[in-house]
C-alpha positions in Angstrom: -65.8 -22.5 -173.1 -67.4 -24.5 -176.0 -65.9 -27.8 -174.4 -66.9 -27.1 -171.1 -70.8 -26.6 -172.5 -70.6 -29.3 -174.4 -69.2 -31.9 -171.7 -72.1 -30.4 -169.4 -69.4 -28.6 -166.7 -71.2 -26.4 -164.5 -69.6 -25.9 -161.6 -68.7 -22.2 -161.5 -65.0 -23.2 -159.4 -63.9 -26.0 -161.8 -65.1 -24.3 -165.0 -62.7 -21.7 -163.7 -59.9 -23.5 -162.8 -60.0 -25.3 -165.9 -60.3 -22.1 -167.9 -56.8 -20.7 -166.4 -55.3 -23.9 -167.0 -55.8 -23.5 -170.5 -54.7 -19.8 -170.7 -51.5 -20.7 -168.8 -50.8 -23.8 -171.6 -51.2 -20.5 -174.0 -49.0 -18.6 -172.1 -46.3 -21.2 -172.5 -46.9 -22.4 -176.2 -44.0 -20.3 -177.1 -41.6 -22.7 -175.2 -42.2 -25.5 -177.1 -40.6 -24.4 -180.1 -37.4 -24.7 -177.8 -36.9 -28.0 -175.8 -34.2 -29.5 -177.4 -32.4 -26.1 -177.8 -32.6 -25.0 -174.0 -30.9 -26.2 -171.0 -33.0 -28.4 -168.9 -33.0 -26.4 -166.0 -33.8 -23.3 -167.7 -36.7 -24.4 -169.2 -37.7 -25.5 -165.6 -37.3 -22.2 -164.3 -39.0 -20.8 -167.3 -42.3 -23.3 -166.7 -42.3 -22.2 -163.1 -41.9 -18.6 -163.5 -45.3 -18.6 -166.0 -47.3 -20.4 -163.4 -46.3 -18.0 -160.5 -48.1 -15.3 -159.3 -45.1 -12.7 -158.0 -41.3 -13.3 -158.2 -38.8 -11.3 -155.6 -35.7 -10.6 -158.1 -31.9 -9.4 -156.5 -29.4 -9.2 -159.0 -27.0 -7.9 -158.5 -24.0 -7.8 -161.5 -27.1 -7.1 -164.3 -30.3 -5.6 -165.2 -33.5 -8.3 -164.1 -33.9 -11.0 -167.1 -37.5 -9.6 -167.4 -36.4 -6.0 -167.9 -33.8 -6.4 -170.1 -33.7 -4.8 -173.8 -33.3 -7.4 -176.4 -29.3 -5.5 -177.4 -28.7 -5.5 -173.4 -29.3 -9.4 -173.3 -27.8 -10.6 -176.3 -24.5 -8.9 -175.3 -24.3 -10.5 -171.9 -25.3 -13.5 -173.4 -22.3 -13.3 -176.0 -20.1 -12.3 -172.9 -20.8 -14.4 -170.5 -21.0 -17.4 -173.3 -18.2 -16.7 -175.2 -18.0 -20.2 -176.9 -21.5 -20.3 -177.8 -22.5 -19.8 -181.6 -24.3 -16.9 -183.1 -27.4 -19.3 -183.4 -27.5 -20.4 -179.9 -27.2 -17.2 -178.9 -30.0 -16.1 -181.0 -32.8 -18.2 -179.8 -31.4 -17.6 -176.1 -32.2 -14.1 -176.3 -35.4 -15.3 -178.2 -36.4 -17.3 -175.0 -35.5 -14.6 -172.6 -37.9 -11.8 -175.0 -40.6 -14.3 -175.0 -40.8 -14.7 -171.0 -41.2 -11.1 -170.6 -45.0 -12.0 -171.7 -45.5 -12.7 -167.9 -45.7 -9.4 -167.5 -48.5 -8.2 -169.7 -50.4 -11.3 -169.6 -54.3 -11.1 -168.3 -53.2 -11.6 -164.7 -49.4 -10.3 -164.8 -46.7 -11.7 -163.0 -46.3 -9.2 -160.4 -42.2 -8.6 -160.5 -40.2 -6.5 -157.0 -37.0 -6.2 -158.3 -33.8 -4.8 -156.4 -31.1 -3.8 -158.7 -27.4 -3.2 -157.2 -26.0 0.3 -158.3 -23.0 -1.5 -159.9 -25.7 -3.4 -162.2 -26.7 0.2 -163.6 -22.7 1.3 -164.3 -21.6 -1.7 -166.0 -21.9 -0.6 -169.8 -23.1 -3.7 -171.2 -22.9 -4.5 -175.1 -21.2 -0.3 -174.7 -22.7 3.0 -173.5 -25.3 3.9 -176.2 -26.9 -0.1 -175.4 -26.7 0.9 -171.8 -27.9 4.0 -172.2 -31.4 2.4 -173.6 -31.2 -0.3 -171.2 -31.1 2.0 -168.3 -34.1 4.0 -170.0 -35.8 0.9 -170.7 -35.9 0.2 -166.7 -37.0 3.7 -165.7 -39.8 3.3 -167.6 -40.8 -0.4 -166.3 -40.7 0.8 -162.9 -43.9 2.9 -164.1 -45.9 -0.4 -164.9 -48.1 -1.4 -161.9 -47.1 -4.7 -161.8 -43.6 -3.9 -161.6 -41.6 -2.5 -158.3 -38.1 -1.7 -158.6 -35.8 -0.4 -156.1 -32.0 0.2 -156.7 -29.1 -0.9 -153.8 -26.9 2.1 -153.3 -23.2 2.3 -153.1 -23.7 3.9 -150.1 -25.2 1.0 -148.1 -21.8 -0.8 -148.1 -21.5 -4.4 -147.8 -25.2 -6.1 -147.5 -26.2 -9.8 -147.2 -26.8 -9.9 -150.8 -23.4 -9.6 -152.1 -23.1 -13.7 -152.4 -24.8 -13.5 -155.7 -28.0 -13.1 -157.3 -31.1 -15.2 -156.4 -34.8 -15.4 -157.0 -37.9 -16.4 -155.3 -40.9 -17.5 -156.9 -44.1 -17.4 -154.8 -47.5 -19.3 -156.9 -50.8 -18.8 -156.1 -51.8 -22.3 -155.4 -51.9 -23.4 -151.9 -50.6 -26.7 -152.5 -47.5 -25.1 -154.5 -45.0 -24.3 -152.6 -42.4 -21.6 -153.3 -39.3 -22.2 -154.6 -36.0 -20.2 -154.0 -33.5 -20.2 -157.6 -29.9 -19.1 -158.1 -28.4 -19.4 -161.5 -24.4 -20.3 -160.8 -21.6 -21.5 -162.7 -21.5 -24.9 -161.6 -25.2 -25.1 -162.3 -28.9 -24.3 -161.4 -30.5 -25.0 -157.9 -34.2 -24.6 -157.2 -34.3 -24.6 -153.5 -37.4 -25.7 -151.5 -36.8 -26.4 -147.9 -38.5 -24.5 -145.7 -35.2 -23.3 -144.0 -33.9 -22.4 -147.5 -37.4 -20.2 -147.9 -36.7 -18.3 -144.5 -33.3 -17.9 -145.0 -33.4 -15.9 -148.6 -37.1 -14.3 -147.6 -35.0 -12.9 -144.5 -32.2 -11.9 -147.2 -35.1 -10.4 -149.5 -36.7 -8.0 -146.8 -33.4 -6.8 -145.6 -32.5 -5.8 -148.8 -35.3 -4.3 -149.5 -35.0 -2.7 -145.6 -32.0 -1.3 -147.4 -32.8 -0.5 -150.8 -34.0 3.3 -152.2 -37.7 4.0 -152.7 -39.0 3.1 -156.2 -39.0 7.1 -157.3 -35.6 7.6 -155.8 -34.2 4.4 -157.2 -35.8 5.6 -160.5 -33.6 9.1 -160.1 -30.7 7.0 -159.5 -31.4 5.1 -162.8 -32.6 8.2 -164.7 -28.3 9.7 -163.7 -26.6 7.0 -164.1 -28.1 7.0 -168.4 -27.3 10.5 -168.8 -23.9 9.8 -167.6 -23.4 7.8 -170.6 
């Protein structure tokens, strides 16, 4: 604000677009302790998910990155990455704890999240780290920003079983949304417009399919005291 008097900026829409840039450089400050330790492509997705303005999350083997405890991800980390090092996993669960700002930033990240059922049975890291997990998600789904619905068993088979994806949508006009899927043989970010239709149509049918938010909460709520 000082800068902006001083240079003589007056004009109400640039002062403000300038004044979110520089919040959304805050936001991000964190990441720079990492770019040398980080995959390239993660810290891509990580740069576009603090500049978007809502992200449609599937997963469907594990609880959403954003909603995970910090004992939930560093076990998945350690198995799904056996060969990593204790260090590397460290500031990779690190990373993944610092994006979760998004969500209680000035102007949160506004986060739909479908969950399959199997996600909420795997016991992760063992039951008492699930247990917390799954109690850790019941209570996001409280959080205004947040909507999460869970994928019943009972559904069946569902065009979501290929794998997980995510879709971030930004606020600016000229940025268009971008579709990513985290595999094994790498990371895609997916812009096409046909790609965009195609995983949108995947989206609202599995949210077509999907429990409420308070029923997919009860489901959550059983599956930890089954633990």
């Amino acid at each position: 604000m000082a800068l902006l008097e001083l240079y003589g900026v007056t004009d109400e829409d640039h002062r403000a677009e300038l004044l979110a840039l520089a919040r959304q450089s805050d936001e991000q400050s964190w990441l720079r302790s990492f770019p040398s330790e980080l995959p390239e492509a993660y810290t891509t997705y990580i740069s576009f998910e603090a500049e978007a303005r809502s992200l449609l999350n599937y997963e469907c083997l594990f609880v959403p990155g954003l909603l995970q405890t910090e004992d939930y991800a560093r076990a998945a980390l350690q198995r799904g990455m056996p060969a990593a090092t204790k260090e590397e996993i460290g500031r990779l669960v690190e990373a993944r704890m610092s994006r979760q700002a998004v969500l209680a930033r000035e102007t949160p990240l506004r986060l739909w999240a479908i969950v399959d059922e199997a996600a909420l049975h795997r016991p992760v890291g063992g039951q008492k780290i699930m247990k917390a997990q799954l109690e850790r998600l019941a209570e996001s789904a409280e959080l205004p920003q947040v909507t999460l619905q869970a994928l019943p068993y009972a559904v069946g088979g569902h065009p979501g079983m290929p794998g997980s994806f995510v879709i971030l949508q930004f606020a600016d006009a000229g940025a268009g949304d971008v579709v990513y899927i985290e595999t094994q043989a790498g990371d895609l970010f997916l812009e096409s417009d046909t790609d965009l239709s195609r995983f949108g149509a995947i989206f609202e049918y599995l949210r077509a399919l999907a429990l409420p938010p308070d029923e997919s909460v009860a489901l959550i709520q059983g599956a930890a005291r089954d633990l």
